[in-house]
N, C-alpha and C positions, 0 to 999 in steps of 0.2 A: 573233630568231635563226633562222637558215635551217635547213632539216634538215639538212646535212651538219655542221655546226658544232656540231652537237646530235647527231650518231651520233658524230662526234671527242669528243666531251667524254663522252659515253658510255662510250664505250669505252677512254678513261683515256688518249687519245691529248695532249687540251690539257685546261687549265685556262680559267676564263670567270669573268671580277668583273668586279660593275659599275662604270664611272668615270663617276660624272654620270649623261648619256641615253645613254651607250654601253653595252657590255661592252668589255673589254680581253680578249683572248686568248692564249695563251703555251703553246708546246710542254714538254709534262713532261720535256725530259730524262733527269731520272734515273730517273724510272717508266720510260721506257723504254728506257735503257740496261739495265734490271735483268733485263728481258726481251727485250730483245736486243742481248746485247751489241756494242759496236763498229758496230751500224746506223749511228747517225746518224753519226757519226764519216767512217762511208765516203762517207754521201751528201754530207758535206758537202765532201770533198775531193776526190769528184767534179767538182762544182760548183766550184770553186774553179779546177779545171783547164779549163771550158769557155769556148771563145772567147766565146760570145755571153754568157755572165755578166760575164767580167771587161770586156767593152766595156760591160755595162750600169751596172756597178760604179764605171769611170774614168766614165760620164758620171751618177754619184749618182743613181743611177735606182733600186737595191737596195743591200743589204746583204748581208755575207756573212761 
């Protein structure tokens, strides 16, 4: 695990379980809605509105 992925899971930003030889990682949503509401919400429709997401988006490059 790198340091940043390890001060994120510190600081109650993601969750980390292992699958196999991996870890799997996953943002807390609701931990963090609870502390700040409406964040992620904004960011995410931010992003939603950005040209260079949605071209990455039509070419299945991310998700969103």
């Amino acid at each position: 695990m790198t340091h940043h992925w390890r001060v994120l899971r510190d600081a109650g930003v993601i969750w980390q379980r292992p699958y196999g030889r991996e870890n799997l990682l996953s943002l807390r949503k609701e931990d963090l809605d609870d502390r700040f509401p409406g964040l992620i919400d904004s960011l995410l429709s931010a992003v939603r509105h950005d040209p260079l997401t949605r071209e990455m988006v039509a070419m299945n490059e991310v998700t969103v």
